[in-house]
NUMILUM-875117 format. One record per residue (C-alpha): residue number from 1; residue in one letter; x, y, z. Coordinates in nm, 3 decimals. Layout:
REM NUMILUM-875117
NUM a X Y Z
...
END
This chain:
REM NUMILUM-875117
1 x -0.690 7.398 -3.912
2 x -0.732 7.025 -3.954
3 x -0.357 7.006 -4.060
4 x -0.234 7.223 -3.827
5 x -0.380 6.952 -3.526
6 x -0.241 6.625 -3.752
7 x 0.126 6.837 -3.778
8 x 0.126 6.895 -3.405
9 x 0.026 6.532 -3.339
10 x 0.306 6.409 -3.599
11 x 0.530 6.621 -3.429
12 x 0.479 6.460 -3.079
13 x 0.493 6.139 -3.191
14 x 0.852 6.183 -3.346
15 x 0.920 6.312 -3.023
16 x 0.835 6.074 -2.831
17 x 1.129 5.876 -2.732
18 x 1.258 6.166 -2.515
19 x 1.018 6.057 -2.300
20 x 1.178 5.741 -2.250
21 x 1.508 5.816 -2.373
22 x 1.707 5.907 -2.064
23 x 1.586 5.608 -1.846
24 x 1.712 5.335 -2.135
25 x 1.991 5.540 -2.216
26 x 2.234 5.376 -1.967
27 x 2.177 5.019 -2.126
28 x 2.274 5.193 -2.491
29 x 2.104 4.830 -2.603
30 x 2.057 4.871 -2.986
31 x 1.741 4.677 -2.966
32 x 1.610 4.921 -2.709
33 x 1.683 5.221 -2.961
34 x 1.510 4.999 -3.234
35 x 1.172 4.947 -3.051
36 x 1.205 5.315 -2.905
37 x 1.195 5.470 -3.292
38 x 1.009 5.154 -3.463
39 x 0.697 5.324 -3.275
40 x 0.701 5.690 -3.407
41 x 0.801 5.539 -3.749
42 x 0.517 5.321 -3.795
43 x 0.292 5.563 -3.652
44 x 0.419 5.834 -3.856
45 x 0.355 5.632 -4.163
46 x -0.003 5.515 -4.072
47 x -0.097 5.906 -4.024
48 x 0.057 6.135 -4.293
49 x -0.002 6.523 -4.249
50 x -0.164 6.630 -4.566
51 x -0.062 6.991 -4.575
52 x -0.042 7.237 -4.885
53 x -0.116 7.001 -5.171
54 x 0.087 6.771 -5.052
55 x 0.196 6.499 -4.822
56 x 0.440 6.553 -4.480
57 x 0.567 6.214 -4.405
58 x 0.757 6.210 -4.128
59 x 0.899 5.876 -4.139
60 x 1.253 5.997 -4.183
61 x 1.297 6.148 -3.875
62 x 1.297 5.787 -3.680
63 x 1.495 5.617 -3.947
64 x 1.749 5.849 -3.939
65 x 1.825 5.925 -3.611
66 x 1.696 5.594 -3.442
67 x 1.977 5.413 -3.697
68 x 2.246 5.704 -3.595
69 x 2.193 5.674 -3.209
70 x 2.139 5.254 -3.265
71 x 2.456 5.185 -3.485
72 x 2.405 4.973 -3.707
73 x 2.229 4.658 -3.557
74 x 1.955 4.910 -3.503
75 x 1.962 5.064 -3.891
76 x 1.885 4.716 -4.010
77 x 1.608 4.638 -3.841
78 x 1.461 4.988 -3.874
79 x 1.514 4.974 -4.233
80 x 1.354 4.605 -4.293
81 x 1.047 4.717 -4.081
82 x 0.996 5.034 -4.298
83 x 1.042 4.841 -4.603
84 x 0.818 4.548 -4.449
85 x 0.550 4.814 -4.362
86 x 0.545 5.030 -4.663
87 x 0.467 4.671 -4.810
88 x 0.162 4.625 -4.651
89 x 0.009 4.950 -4.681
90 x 0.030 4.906 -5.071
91 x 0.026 5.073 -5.402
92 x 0.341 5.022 -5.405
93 x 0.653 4.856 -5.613
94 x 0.887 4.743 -5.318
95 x 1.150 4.651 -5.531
96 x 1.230 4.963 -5.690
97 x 1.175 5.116 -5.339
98 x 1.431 4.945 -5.173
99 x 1.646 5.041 -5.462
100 x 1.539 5.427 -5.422
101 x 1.625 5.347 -5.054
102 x 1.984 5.192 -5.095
103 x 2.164 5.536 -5.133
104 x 2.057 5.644 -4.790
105 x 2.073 5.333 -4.590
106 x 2.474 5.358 -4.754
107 x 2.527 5.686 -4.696
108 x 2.431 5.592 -4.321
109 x 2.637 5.320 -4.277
110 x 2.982 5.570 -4.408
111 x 2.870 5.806 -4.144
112 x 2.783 5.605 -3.826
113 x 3.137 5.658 -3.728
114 x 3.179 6.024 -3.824
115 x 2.766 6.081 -3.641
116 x 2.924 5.933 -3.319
117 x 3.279 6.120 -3.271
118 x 3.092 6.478 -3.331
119 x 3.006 6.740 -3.154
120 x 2.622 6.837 -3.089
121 x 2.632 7.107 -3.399
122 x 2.790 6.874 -3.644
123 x 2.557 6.637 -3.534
124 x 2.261 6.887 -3.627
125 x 2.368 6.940 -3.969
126 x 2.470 6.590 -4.010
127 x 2.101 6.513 -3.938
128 x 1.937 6.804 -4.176
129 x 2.174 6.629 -4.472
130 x 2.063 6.332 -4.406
131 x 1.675 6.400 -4.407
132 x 1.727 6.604 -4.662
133 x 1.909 6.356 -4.915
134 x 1.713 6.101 -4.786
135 x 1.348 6.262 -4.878
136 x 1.503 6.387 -5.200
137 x 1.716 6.035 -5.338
138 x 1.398 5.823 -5.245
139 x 1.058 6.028 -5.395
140 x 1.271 6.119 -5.708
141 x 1.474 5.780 -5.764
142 x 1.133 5.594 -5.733
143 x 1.018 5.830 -5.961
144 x 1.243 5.807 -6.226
145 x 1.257 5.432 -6.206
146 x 0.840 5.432 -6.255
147 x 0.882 5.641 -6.551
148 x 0.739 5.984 -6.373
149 x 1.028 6.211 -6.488
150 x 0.857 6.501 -6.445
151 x 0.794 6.429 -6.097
152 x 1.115 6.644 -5.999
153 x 0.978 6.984 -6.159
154 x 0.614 6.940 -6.107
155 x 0.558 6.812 -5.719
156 x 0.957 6.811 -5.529
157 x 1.022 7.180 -5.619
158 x 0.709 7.351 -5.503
159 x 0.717 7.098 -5.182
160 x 1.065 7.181 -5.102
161 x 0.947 7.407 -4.742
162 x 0.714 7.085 -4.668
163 x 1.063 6.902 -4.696
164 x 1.272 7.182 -4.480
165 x 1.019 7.144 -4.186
166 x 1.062 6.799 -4.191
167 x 1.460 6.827 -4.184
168 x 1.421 7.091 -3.909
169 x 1.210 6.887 -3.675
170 x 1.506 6.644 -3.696
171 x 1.735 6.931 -3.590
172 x 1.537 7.005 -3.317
173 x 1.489 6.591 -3.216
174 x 1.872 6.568 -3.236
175 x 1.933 6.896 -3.009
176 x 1.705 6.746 -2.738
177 x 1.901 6.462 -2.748
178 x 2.186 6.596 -2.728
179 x 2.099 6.848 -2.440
180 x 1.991 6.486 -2.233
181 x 2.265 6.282 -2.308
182 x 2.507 6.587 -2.179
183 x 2.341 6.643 -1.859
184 x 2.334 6.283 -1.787
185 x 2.670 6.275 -1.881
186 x 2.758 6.581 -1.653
187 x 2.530 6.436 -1.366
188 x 2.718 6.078 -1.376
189 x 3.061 6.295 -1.364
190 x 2.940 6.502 -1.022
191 x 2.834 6.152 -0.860
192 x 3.157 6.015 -0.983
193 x 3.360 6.351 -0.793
194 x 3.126 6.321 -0.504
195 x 3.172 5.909 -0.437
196 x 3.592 6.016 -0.492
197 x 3.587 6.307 -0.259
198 x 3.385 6.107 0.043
199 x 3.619 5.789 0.004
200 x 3.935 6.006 -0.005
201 x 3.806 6.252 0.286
202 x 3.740 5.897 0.445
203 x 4.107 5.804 0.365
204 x 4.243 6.084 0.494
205 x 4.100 6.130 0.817
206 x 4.096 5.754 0.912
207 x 4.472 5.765 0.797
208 x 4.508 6.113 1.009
209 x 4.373 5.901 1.334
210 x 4.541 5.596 1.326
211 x 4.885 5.800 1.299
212 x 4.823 5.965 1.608
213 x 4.816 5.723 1.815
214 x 5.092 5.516 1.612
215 x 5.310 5.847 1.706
216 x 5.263 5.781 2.056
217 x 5.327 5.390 2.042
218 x 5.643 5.443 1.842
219 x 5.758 5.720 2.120
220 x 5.685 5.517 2.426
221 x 5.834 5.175 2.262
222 x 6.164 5.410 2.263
223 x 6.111 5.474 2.594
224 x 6.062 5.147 2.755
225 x 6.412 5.048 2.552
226 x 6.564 5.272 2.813
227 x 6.726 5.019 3.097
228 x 6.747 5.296 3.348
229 x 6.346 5.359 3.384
230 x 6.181 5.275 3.656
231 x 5.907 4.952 3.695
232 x 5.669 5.224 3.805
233 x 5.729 5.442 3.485
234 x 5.694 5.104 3.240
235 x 5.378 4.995 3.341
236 x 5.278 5.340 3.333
237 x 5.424 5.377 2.972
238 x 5.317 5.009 2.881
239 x 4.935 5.081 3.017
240 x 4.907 5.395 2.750
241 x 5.051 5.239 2.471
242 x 4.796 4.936 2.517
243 x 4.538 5.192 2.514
244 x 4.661 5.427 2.221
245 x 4.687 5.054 2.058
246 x 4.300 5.019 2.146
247 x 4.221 5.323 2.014
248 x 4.360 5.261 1.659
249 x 4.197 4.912 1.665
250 x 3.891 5.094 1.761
251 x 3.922 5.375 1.435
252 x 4.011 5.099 1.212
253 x 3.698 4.850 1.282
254 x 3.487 5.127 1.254
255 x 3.588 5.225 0.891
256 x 3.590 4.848 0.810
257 x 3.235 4.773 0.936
258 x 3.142 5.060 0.680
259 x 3.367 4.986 0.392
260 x 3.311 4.613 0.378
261 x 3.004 4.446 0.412
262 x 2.988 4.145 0.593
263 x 2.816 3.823 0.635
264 x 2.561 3.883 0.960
265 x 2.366 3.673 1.169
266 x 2.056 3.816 1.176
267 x 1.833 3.736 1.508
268 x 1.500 3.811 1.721
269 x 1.628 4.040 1.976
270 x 1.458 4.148 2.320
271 x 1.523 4.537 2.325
272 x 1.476 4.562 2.700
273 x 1.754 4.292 2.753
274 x 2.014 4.497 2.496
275 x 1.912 4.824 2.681
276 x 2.016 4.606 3.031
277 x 2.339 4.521 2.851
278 x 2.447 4.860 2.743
279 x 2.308 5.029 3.074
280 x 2.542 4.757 3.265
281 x 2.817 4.833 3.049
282 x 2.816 5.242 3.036
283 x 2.762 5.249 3.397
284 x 3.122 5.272 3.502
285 x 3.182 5.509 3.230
286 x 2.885 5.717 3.405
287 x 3.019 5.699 3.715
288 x 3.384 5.836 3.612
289 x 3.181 6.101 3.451
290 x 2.915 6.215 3.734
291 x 2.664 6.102 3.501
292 x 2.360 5.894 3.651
293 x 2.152 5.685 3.429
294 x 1.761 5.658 3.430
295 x 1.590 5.357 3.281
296 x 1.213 5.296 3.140
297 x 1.178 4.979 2.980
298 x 0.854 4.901 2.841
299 x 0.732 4.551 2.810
300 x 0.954 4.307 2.670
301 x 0.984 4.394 2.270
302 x 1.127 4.232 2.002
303 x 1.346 4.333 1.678
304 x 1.512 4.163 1.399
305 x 1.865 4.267 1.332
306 x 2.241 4.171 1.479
307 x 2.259 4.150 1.852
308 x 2.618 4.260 1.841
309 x 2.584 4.560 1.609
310 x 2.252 4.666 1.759
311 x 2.425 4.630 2.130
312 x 2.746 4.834 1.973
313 x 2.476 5.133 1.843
314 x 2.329 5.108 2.174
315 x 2.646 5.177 2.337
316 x 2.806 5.440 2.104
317 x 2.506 5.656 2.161
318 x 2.579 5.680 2.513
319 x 2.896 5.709 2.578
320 x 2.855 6.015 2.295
321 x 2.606 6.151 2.538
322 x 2.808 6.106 2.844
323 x 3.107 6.275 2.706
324 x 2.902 6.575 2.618
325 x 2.851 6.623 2.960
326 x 3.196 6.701 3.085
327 x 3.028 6.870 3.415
328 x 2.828 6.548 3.522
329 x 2.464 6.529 3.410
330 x 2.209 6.231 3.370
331 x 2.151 5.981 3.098
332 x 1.797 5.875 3.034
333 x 1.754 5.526 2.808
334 x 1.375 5.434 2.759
335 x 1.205 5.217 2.499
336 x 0.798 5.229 2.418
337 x 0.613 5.022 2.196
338 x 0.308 5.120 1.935
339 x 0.107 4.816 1.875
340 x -0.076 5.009 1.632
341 x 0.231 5.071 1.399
342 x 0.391 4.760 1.509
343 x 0.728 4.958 1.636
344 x 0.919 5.022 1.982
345 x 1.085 5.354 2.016
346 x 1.387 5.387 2.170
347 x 1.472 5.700 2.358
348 x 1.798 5.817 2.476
349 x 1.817 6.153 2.634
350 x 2.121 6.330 2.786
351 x 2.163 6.711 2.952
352 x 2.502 6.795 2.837
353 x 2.615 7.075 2.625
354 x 2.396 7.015 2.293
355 x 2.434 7.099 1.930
356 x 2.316 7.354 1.681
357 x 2.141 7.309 1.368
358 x 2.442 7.333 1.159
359 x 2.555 7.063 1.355
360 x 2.261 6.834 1.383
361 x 2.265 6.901 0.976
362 x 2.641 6.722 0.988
363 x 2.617 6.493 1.221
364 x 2.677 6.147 1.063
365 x 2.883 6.256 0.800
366 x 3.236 6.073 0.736
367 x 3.450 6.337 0.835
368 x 3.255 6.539 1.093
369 x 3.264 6.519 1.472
370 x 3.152 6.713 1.724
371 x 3.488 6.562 1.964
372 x 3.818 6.683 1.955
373 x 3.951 6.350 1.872
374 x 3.668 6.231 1.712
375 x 3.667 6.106 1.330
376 x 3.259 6.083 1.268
377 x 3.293 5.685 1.191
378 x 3.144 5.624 1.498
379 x 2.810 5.806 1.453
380 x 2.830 5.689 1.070
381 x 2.831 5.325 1.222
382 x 2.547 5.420 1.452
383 x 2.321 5.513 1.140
384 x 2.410 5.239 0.932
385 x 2.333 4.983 1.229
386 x 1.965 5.110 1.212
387 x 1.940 5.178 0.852
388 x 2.032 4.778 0.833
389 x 1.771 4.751 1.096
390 x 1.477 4.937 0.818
391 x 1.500 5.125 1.144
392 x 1.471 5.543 1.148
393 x 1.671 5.751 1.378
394 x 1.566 6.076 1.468
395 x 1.826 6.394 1.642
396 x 1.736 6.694 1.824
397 x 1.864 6.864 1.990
398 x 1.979 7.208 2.153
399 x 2.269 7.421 2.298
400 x 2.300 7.378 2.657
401 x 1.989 7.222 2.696
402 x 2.127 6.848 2.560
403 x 2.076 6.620 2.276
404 x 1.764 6.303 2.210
405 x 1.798 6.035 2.006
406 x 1.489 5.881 1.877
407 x 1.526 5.512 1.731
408 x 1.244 5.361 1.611
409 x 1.269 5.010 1.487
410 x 0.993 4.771 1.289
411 x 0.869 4.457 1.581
412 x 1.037 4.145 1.484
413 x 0.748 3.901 1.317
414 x 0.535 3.683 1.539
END
């Protein structure tokens, strides 16, 4: 059974570089390849499998396929280190063994191109031919060339199974290989269709926005051309075409302050004093809305991030919650701080109309909104204000019964 264990171990070892195969595949570095096969080959070398009167050596199955994956700035090298090694284990005459060698190292060479453009199956039986000629040209050239011509009758004949398992745990290397490269392969294509399909439904619904309020620009600058309307009825025209204006402004520099990254200028900033700001600010909103607004600042905290952006999140998440309470309803902003966890916890609570889980599920994405006229950007911006924050932001939320958001955001150092 003693063979049986030093096979299996053999086995694994020529194995091995599936282990680390997929993570180094990306770089396809041929000096990465090298070092990944040198190991099994000089390992395989130092620990023979002596099995039916004979010896399994299974150094061909990381010389071959290492030198077909590597190209050839990885065959050279593999083959001067087998050579160099073979040398120092002795008993030996390394001359005529490179010579014995020659044949297959040329024979790999003609085929790199062929091993490359072929599909998995060819690549299998590329691989068996290879180990195969290669165990046969080598034992029986370096025989002849010592003088051992019965070497071919006597000992390669009778150890031709030894040699098939051999070629078939090449097979077997080269399917794994395969089977990793393709679903890396297939995995890189999906990321590829996903990244295309969220820029383009990006495209299109930022592009489906800013025409509808373009629409309404373009009709009213028609309007106003007419010299019998009233001063009454171009102001009134004038006033919504600055606003549809405003609106498109407002779509646009939301996709941009997702789409390109910008320079920031990154600040200590007292949360209760941003909370002031954006209270001050929705309050008019509220008041349009029958919406009243509840504050609970706790002691005066501080985060690191940009006051503008931070004060923009601020406000986006309210006036969300106020217009999801078309029937009036109250707005609750609060901030707490754990000194324990070194965070503050901002709170902002509303009683409108909620969401359901399917919902809460979407919310963020590019192209989702809960708003008739809404295009998603601006909760997208929301969550990547906080992300840039290493902040966390936290939904729930209910039908009829009205949506919390949950910041929670790192204390500034000091």
């Amino acid at each position: 059974m003693l063979f049986h264990s030093d096979l299996f171990l053999n086995a694994f070892i020529i194995f091995l570089p599936l282990i680390f195969y997929r993570p180094f595949y990306k770089y396809k570095n041929p000096i990465v390849v090298y070092f990944l096969f040198l190991i099994p080959l000089i390992i395989t070398m130092t620990f023979p499998v002596k099995m039916f009167d004979t010896v399994l050596d299974l150094r061909g199955v990381p010389l071959v396929i290492g030198s077909l994956y590597g190209g050839v700035y990885t065959a050279v090298p593999l083959f001067i280190s087998l050579i160099v090694y073979r040398y120092l284990l002795g008993d030996i005459d390394i001359l005529l063994y490179i010579l014995a060698l020659a044949p297959s190292f040329a024979l790999l060479c003609f085929l790199f191109r062929t091993y490359e453009r072929a599909a998995s199956r060819r690549k299998m039986l590329l691989v068996f031919g290879l180990c195969f000629f290669l165990r046969t040209t080598v034992v029986n050239l370096y025989a002849f060339m010592t003088g051992n011509a019965d070497y071919f009758a006597a000992s390669y004949l009778p150890n031709l199974p030894v040699i098939i398992v051999q070629c078939i745990l090449a097979v077997m290397l080269v399917f794994m290989i395969e089977t990793i490269r393709n679903h890396i392969q297939i995995q890189d294509e999906i990321i590829k269709v996903e990244k295309m399909k969220v820029v383009s439904e990006i495209a299109a619904s930022v592009a489906h926005e800013v025409r509808n309020p373009l629409t309404s620009v373009r009709g009213f600058i028609q309007l106003l051309a007419d010299p019998m309307l009233s001063d009454g009825k171009r102001q009134q025209f004038s006033a919504i075409t600055l606003e549809e204006l405003d609106r498109a402004e407002s779509i646009i520099a939301d996709y941009l302050s997702l789409a390109k990254p910008q320079n920031e200028k990154l600040e200590a900033i007292v949360v209760e004093d941003a909370l002031a700001k954006a209270f001050q600010i929705l309050s008019s909103y509220a008041n349009l809305q029958n919406v009243a607004i509840t504050t609970e600042f706790d002691s005066a905290a501080e985060v690191y991030g940009n006051q503008a952006k931070f004060r923009q999140a601020l406000i986006n998440i309210g006036k969300n919650a106020i217009e999801a309470m078309p029937d009036g309803g109250e707005l609750t902003l609060k901030s707490s701080v754990d000194d324990e966890s070194r965070t503050v916890t901002i709170t902002v609570r509303d009683t409108g109309i909620g969401m359901n889980k399917e919902q809460l599920n979407r919310l963020g994405s590019p192209y989702y909104s809960t708003k008739d006229k809404g295009t998603g950007l601006g909760t997208m911006v929301i969550f990547s204000i906080i992300d840039g924050m290493n902040g966390h932001i936290d939904v729930q939320s209910k039908v009829g019964a009205g949506t919390t958001y949950i910041i929670t955001l790192p204390l500034a150092p000091g």
